[in-house]
N, C-alpha and C positions, 0 to 999 in steps of 0.2 A: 289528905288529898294528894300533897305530892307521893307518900309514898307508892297509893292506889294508880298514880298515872304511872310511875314508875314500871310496875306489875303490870299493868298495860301494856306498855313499851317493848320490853321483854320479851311478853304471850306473845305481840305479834312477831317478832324478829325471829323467837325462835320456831314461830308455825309456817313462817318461810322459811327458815334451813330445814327442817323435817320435809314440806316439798320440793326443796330442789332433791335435796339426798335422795325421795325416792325415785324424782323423777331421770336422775341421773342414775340412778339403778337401773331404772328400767332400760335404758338408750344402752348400756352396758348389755344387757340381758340380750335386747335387740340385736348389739352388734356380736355378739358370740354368738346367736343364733341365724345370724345370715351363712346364707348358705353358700357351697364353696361349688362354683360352677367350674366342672369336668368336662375342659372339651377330649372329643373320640377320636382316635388314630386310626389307619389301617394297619391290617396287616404285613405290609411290604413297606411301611415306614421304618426308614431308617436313624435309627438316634444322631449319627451325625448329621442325618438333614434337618434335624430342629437344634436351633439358635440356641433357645433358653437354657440355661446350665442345671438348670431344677424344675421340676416342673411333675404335675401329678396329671395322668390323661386315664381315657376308657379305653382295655382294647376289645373289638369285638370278638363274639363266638365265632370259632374255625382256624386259628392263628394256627396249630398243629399241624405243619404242614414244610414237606423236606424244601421245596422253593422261597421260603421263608428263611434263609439259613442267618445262622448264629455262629460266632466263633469265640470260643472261651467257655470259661465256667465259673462262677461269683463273679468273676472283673468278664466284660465281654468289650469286643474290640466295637469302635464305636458305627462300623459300618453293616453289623449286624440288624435283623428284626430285632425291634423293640419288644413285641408280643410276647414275638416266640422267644426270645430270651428269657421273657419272666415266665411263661410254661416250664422252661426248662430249668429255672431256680426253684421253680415248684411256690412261685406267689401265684399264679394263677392257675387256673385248666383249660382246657379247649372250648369250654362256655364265655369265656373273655371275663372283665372285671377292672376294679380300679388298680393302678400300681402308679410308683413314685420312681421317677429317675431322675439320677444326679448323674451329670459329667465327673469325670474322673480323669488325672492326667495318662498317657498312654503309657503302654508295656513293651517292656523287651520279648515278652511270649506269654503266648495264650494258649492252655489246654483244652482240648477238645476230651468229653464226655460224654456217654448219653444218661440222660437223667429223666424221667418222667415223661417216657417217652419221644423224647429229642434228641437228638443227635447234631452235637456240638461238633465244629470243626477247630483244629488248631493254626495259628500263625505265628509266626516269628518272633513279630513287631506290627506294633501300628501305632498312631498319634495321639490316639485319643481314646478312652475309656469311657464305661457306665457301669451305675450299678443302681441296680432293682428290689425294689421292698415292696412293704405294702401300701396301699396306697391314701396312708393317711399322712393329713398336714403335719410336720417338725413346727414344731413351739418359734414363733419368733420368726419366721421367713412366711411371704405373701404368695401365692402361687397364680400365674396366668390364666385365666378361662381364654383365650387367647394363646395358640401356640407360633410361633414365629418360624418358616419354613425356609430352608437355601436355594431360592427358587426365583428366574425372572417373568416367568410367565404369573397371568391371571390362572388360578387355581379353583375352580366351581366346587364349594361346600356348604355344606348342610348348615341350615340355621331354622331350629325349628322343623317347620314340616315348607320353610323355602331352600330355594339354591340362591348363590348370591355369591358373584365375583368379587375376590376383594384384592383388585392388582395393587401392591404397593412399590414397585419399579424393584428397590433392591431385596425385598424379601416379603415373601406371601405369608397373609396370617389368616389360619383357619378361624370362619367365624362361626361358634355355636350363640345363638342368641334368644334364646330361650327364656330368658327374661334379663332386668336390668342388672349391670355390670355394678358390683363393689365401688363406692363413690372413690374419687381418688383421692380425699381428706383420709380415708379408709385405708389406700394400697401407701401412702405416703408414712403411716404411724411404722412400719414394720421395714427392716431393712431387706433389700435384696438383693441376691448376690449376683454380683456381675460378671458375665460370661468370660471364662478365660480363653475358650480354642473355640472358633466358629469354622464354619464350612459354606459360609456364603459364595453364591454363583459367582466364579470370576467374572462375569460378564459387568458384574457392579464395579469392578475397578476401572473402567474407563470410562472416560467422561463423554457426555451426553454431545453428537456433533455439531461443530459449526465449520460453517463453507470455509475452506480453506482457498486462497489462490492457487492455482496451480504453478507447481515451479517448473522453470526450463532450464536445463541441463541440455551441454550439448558435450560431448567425451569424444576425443578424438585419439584413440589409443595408437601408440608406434608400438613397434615390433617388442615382445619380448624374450627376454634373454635368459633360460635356466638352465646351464649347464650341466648343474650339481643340483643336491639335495639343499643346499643353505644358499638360501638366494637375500641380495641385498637391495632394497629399495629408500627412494627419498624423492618425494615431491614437494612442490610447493605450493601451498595452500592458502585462501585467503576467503574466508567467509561472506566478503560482500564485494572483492575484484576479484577481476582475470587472472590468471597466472599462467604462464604460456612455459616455463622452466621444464628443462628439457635433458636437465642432469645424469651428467654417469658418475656413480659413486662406488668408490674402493675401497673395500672393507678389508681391516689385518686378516691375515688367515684365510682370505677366501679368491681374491686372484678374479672376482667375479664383476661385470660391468651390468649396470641395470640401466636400461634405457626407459626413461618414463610417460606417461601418461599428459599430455596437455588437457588441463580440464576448466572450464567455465561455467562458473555456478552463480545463479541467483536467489539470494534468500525468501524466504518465504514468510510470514507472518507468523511468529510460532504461536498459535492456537491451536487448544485440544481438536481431536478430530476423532472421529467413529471406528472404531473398528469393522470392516467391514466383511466380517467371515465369524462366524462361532464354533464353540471349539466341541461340540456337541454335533456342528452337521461339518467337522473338520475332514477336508480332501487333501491328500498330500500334494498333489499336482498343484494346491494355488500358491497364484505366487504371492509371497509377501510385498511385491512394490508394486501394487496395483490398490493400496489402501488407504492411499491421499494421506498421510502422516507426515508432517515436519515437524522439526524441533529447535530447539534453540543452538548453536555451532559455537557457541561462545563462554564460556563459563568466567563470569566475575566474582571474584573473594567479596562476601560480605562478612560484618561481623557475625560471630559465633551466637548462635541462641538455644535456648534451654530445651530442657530434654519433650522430644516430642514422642505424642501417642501414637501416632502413623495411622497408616492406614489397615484397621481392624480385619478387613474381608481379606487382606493379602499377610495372614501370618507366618512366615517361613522363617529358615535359618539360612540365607545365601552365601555360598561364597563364589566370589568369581575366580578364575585362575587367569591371569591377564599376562598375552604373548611378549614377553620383554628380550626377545631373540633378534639378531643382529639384523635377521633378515625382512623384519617388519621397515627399519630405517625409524628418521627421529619425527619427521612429521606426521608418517601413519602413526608413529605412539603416539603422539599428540592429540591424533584422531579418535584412538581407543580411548583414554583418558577423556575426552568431551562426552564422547559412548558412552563409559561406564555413570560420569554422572548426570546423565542425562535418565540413565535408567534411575539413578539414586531416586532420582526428583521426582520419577513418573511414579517410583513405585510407593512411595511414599512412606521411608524410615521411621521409625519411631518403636517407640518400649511395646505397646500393645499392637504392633504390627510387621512388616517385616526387619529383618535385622542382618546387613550386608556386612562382609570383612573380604578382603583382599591379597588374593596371593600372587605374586609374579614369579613367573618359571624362563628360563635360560638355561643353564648347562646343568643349575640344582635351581630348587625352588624356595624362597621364603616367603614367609607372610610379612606383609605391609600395614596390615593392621586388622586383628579380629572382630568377632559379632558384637564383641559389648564396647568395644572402643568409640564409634560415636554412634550417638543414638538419635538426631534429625539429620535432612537432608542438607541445609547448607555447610555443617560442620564436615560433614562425608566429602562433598563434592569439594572443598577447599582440600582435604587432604588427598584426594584424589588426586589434584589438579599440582600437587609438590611429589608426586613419584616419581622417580627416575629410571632411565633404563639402565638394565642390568645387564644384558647382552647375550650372546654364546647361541647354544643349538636350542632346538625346541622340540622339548624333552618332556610332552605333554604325558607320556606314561608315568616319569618317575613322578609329576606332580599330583597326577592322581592319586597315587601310592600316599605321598606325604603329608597332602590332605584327607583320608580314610585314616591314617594314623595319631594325626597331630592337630586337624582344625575343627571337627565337631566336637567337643569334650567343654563339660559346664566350666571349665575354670576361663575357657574362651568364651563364653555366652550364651554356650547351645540351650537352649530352652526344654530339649527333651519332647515338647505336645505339639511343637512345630515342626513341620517336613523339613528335612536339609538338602538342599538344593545346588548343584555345582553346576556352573555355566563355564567353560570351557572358551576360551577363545583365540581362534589357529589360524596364523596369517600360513595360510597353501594346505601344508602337512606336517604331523609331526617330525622328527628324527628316530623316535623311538617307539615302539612298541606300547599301542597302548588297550590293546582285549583283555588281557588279565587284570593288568591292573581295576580296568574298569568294572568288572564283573566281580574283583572284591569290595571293592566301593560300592555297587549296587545291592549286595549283600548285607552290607552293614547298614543298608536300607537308606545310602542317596540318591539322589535321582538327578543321573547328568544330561546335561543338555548342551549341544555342539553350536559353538556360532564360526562358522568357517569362513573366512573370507579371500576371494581369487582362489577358489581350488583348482588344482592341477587341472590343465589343459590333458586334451589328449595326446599329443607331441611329451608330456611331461611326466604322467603316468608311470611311465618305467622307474622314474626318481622314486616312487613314494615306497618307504616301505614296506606299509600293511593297506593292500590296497581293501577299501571301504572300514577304512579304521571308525568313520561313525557308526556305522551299521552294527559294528562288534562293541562297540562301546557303548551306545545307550540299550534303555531297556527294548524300548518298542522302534520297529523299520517302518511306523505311517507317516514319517516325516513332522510328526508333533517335536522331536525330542529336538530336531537339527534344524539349523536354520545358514542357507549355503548363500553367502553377500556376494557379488560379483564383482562389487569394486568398493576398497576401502570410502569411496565416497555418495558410495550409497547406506554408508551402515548407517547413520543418521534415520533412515528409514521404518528401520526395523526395532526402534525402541519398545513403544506399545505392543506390538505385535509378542515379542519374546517377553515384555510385562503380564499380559493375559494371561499367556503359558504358563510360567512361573507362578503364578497366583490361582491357576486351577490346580486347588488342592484334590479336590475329588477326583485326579487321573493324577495325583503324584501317589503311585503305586510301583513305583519300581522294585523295593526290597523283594530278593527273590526269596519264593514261597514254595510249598508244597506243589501247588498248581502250576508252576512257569518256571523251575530249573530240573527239569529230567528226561532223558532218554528213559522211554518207553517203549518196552521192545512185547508184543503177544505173539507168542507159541501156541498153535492153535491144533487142538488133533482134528484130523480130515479125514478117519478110517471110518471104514463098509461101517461101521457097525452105530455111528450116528445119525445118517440118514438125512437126506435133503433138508426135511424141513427142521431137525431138531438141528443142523448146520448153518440155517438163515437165525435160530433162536440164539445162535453163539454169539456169531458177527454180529445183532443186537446188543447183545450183553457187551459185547468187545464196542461197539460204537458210541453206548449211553454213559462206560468208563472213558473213552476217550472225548466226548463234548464237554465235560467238568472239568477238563485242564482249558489253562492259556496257551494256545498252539500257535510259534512260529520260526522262525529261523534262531532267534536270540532267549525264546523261550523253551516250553516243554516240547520235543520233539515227540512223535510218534512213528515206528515200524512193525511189520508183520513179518512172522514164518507159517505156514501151512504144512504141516507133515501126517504122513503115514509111513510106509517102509523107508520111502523116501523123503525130501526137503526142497520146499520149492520159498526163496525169498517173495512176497507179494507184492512190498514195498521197501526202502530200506528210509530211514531217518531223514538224510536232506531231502526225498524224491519229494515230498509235497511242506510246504511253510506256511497254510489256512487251514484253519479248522472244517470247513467246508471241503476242501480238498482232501482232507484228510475222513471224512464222513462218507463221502464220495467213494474214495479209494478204498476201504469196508464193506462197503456193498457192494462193489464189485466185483469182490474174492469170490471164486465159484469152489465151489466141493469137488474135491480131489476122488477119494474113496480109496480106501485101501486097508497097508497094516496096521500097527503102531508101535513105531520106534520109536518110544521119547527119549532117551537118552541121548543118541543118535542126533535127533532134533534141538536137544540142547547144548548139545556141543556146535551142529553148524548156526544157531543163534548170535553161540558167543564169536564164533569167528565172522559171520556174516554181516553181524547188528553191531553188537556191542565194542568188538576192535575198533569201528569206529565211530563210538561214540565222543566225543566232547569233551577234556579233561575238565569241564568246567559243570557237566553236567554229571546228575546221579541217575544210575545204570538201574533199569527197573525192570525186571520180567514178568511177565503176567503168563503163565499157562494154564490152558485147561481140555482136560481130557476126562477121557469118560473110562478107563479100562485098562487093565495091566498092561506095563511094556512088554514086549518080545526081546528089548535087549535092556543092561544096566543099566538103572539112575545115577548112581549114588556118586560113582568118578567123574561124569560128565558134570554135575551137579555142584561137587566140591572144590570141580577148577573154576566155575561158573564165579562159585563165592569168594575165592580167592582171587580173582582179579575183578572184586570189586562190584560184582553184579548184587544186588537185591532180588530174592527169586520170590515171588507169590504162587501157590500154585491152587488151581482150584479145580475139583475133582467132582463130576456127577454118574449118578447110576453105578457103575461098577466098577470103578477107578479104585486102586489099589491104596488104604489107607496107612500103609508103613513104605511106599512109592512118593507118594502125596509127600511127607513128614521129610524125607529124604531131601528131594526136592526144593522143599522149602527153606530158606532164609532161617535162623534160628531167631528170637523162640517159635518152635512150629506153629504154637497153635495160635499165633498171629500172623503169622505168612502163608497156612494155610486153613483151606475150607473146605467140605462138602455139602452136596444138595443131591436129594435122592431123583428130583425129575430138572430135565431142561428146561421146564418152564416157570420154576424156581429163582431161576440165574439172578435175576433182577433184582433179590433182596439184598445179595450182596454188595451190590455198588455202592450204597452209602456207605458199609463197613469198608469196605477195602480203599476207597478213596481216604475214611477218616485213620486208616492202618499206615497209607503211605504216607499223610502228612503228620501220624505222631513217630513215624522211622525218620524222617526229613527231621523234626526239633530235637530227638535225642542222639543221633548218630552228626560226627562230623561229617561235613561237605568236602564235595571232590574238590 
C-alpha cells in the first residue's frame, strides 16, 4: 500500500511538470511569435532628427528623389535622408521597405557617389553618422514601435486609419498604433542601447517660465576716455549696494586714465525665466535685454561632488577664451568670471552633456583648464572663480590660432560626435588681427561665437584694427553667432540667451564645406548664334547651380561675365551677399549677341572676378559656350590655372571638344561636359555640384 501511494505521489508531481513545461513552451512560442511593430518615416526624415540610436522603421514608396539629399556612401553624415540613403546602399528601392539604422560616431569625410540611381554628395566632417542594413532585428537588442523625434512642437501622425497628436514638450514620438505594444515585462528582458549623440530641440534646454521681478537699474555713465587701442578700466561693484566709485586707474605701460561708470543695481530673484525669442523665427535686430533673465551675481565655493551626467540635449565640446588683458581692469574680471560660471550652471556640465575647458588670452594665450578636467558644474564654477588675471594686449587672433591647434584633441577630452564650440569674449576690440585665423578654425569645423562687450564707439572706431572683426570671424552675419553687451553690467543678462545658441546643435554648421567657401565666378557665351531664348535656358542653368550653394559675404560668393567679341562684368563677387540677390541679379542679365571670344573672356574673368577673390576662398569658374572660339584658349586658360582658378567648362551644340578639354581644370573629363541641346543643361547640376564638392575634399584649401 505504501509503495502504490508512493507511485501515486510521483504520477501526479510529475504530470504537473509535463504541464508546466508545455505550458511554458508555449508562452515562449507565443513570445517569439509576437510581432515586431514597424513604425513609418518619411521621406525628408532626417536620421539626426530621431533620438533612438537603433531603431528599424518603413520607408515609403517614392524616397528617389535629388531634394532628399544624402551625403556619404556606407557611413552617411547623420543629416542626410534616411530612405534615400538606404536607396542608395541598395537595402531598398524606390517601392520603400523595411531597413535598420544604427547611429554611428561622426567622420572626418564623407564620399559622395552615385549608386542605384542616387547621387550622394560629399562633406568634410560632420558629428554624427548612420548606417543602414536590412531590416531585420539583431539578436538581443528590443527595437521601438515608437520612434522619438528632435522636435518641440505637436506632430499630427498616423495611428492606424486615426491622426493623433502626441505633444511631448521635449521630444515628439510618432505613434503607429495598430495594435497593442510589447508588454514592458517583454522590452525590460532585452538590453538597449542607450543613445550616445542626440539632436534634441534646443529649445528643451530652458527651463519652463516663472514671473521674474523686474529689476531697476539706473546707469549714469561719465565721459569716456580712449586714446589708444589698450584701454584700462576698474569699477566698483557690489551685488546688492550702491557703489557710486568714480576711479582713474593707471596701468604700467599705458599712460592711459579711465574715468568710470557710477552704477546702481538691485538684485533680482534669480529664477529660471523664458526665453523669449526662438531660434528657428531668429531676427538679428532683437535685442537680447528685452528677455527678462536674471541670474545669480555671486558665486559661493561648495564642496566638490561627483561626476555628473549634464545636461543630455546640450552635447558639445566648449571652450571659452576669456579677456585676461589689462584693459578689462580687476572688477570687470571679476565680472567675466561670475559670467562664465554662471553659464557653467545654466548649461549644465556633466559626462553625457556639455563639456566646458578654459583658455585666457593677453599678450599669448594658455589654457586654465580643458574639456575632461571637471565634469559637474559646481566643481567648474569653483575653479573658475580661483583664475587670475594675466594681463597685456588682447590678442584674440593669436588665441584663436592656439586653440585650433592645441584644445580640441582627445587627449584634452574632445569627444569627436560633439560640435566644438569657441565663445570668444572681447572687452571693445581685439589688438590683433583676427579673419584668418578664424576662418582656420572654422575649417577645422568650430563654430565661434562673439560675446563683445562696450564695442567701440563711433568717436573710437579709428582705434580698432580690423574694423567688423565679427563679421570676418564667425561663420554666418544674422547675428545668431555674436552677441554685442553694452555694459559689463549687463552681461549677467545674456547668460541663457547665448546658452540656447550654443546648445542649438542643428545650426552648429559652421565647418566650411563644399557649398559655403568659394568664389564662383560664370563665363557665360552671349553670341548671335544662341538666341534669346536658348540664352534665358542658360541663366536657368546658371541660377538652379547657384541656389545649391550658401550664399553670403563670409560664405560662397557668386559673379558673372557675359561675352561675345567683347566683356561686359554683370556682377562682380562682393556686389550682392543673399542668395535671393543673387537669383535676382541672374535674371536680369540680358543677351548681348554677338561673336565668341572665349579666350579673351577668360583672361578678363581672371583679372576682373577672380584677382579679387578672397585668399580664403576657392576660385571656381563655371563656363559655358555653345561654339568655337575666334581667338586661343589654351594660354588664357593655363594662366587661369596657375593662379589658382578651378575651371569647369561646359559646352552645348557646337562647342569645340578639344576647346572644352583645354579649358578645363585637369582631369578633363571631370571639369568638363557636353550636352547636344540647351535644354538638356539641367542634368548636369547635380553632376557638377557633386564634382566641385569632391575637387573641395581632395585638393588643399586656399
Amino acid at each position: 500500500a505504501l509503495l502504490t501511494m508512493k507511485a501515486t505521489v510521483f504520477a501526479t508531481f510529475f504530470g504537473v511538470f509535463l504541464i508546466c513545461a508545455y505550458a511554458a513552451k508555449e508562452a515562449t512560442k507565443k513570445t517569439k511569435k509576437s510581432k515586431l511593430y514597424v513604425p513609418q518615416i518619411d521621406c525628408d526624415v532626417k536620421a539626426g532628427k530621431i533620438i533612438n540610436p537603433e531603431f528599424i522603421a518603413k520607408c515609403p514608396p517614392g524616397c528617389q528623389d535629388v531634394k532628399y539629399r544624402v551625403y556619404g556612401t556606407d557611413i552617411y553624415a547623420s543629416f542626410s535622408s534616411v530612405c534615400n540613403a538606404a536607396i542608395h546602399s541598395g537595402i531598398i528601392d524606390n517601392t520603400g521597405g523595411k531597413i535598420l539604422v544604427q547611429k554611428v560616431a561622426g567622420h572626418s569625410g564623407y564620399r559622395g557617389t552615385f549608386s542605384n540611381g542616387v547621387r550622394s554628395l560629399s562633406l568634410p566632417r560632420w558629428r554624427e553618422s548612420f548606417l543602414v542594413s536590412e531590416g531585420k532585428p539583431r539578436k538581443g537588442v528590443t527595437y521601438p514601435s515608437t520612434l522619438e523625434y528632435s522636435s518641440s512642437k505637436s506632430t499630427a501622425v498616423k495611428s492606424g486609419n486615426d491622426h493623433v497628436n502626441v505633444p511631448t514638450g521635449n521630444v515628439v514620438r510618432k505613434e503607429y498604433q495598430t495594435s497593442p505594444a510589447p508588454t514592458p515585462a517583454t522590452q525590460m528582458a532585452t538590453t538597449t542601447p542607450t543613445p550616445t549623440t542626440t539632436t534634441m530641440d534646443p529649445s528643451t534646454t530652458t527651463p519652463k517660465p516663472t514671473t521674474t521681478p523686474s529689476t531697476t537699474r539706473t546707469t549714469t555713465a561719465a565721459a569716456k576716455t580712449r586714446p589708444d587701442l589698450h584701454r584700462v578700466r576698474d569699477t566698483a561693484f557690489r551685488g546688492t549696494s550702491t557703489s557710486a566709485s568714480n576711479r582713474n586707474i593707471l596701468r604700467p605701460n599705458t599712460g592711459i586714465q579711465r574715468q568710470e561708470p557710477v552704477a546702481t543695481f538691485r538684485r533680482t530673484a534669480s529664477s529660471p525665466a523664458h526665453l523669449a525669442m526662438e531660434t528657428d523665427l531668429w531676427k538679428p535686430a532683437l535685442s537680447l535685454f528685452d528677455t527678462g533673465f536674471s541670474s545669480k551675481e555671486e558665486l559661493n565655493p561648495k564642496p566638490l561632488e561627483s561626476i555628473s551626467q549634464g545636461n543630455p540635449n546640450c552635447k558639445v565640446d566648449l571652450a571659452f577664451l576669456m579677456d585676461g588683458s589689462w584693459s578689462i581692469g580687476k572688477r570687470r574680471f571679476q565680472l567675466q568670471k561670475q559670467f562664465l560660471g554662471n553659464v557653467a550652471q545654466a548649461l549644465g556640465i556633466g559626462s553625457a552633456g556639455p563639456l566646458m575647458g578654459i583658455v585666457q588670452y593677453g599678450d599669448d594665450p594658455s589654457t586654465e583648464f580643458n574639456l575632461k578636467t571637471y565634469a559637474n558644474p559646481k566643481d567648474l564654477r569653483n575653479a573658475i572663480e580661483k583664475i587670475s588675471q594675466k594681463g597685456g594686449l588682447s590678442n584674440v587672433g593669436k588665441a584663436l590660432s592656439f586653440v585650433n591647434k592645441n584644445f580640441f584633441l582627445d587627449a584634452n577630452g574632445n569627444r569627436g560626435g560633439a560640435p566644438n564650440v569657441v565663445v570668444v569674449m572681447v572687452d571693445g576690440w581685439p589688438t590683433d588681427r583676427v579673419e584668418e585665423a578664424s576662418r582656420l578654425a572654422r575649417e577645422s569645423g568650430i563654430n565661434i561665437f562673439f560675446v563683445t562687450i562696450e564695442a567701440a564707439a563711433e568717436s573710437e572706431k579709428q582705434n580698432v584694427i580690423e574694423p567688423n572683426f565679427v563679421d570676418k570671424a564667425v561663420c554666418r552675419t544674422n547675428g545668431f553667432y555674436s552677441v554685442n553687451v553694452p555694459s559689463w553690467f549687463s552681461l549677467h543678462k545674456v547668460v541663457q540667451p547665448l546658452v540656447k545658441r550654443v546648445c542649438d546643435t542643428d545650426r552648429l554648421v559652421c565647418s566650411k564645406t563644399c557649398l559655403n567657401s568659394a568664389d564662383i565666378g560664370f563665363v557665360i557665351d552671349g553670341s548671335s548664334s544662341i538666341g534669346t531664348s536658348n540664352f534665358r535656358t542658360v541663366l536657368q542653368f546658371v541660377a538652379n547651380i547657384s541656389k545649391e550653394f550658401e550664399i553670403s559675404d563670409t560664405d560662397t560668393r557668386i559673379g558673372a561675365v557675359q561675352y561675345t567679341y567683347e566683356q561686359r562684368l554683370e556682377f562682380s563677387f562682393d556686389k550682392y551677399s543673399t542668395k535671393q540677390d543673387v537669383l535676382s541679379a541672374i535674371k536680369r542679365i540680358s543677351y548681348w549677341s554677338g561673336g565668341t571670344s572665349t579666350g579673351a573672356a577668360i583672361s578678363y574673368a581672371s583679372e576682373q572676378l577672380f584677382s579679387k577673390s578672397k585668399p580664403n576662398k576657392r576660385k571656381i569658374m563655371i563656363l559655358i559656350t555653345d561654339g568655337r572660339s575666334y581667338d586661343d584658349v589654351r594660354v588664357p586658360a593655363m594662366a587661369a590655372h596657375q593662379n589658382g582658378v578651378i575651371a569647369y567648362s561646359i559646352g552645348v551644340a557646337w562647342a569645340a571638344q578639344d576647346e572644352l578639354e583645354a579649358i578645363a581644370t585637369d582631369p578633363d573629363k571631370e571639369h568638363s561636359f557636353f550636352v547636344d541641346e540647351f535644354d538638356n543643361l539641367y542634368r548636369f547640376v547635380n553632376q557638377l555640384i557633386q564634382n566641385i564638392c569632391t575637387e573641395f575634399n581632395s585638393q588643399p584649401r586656399n
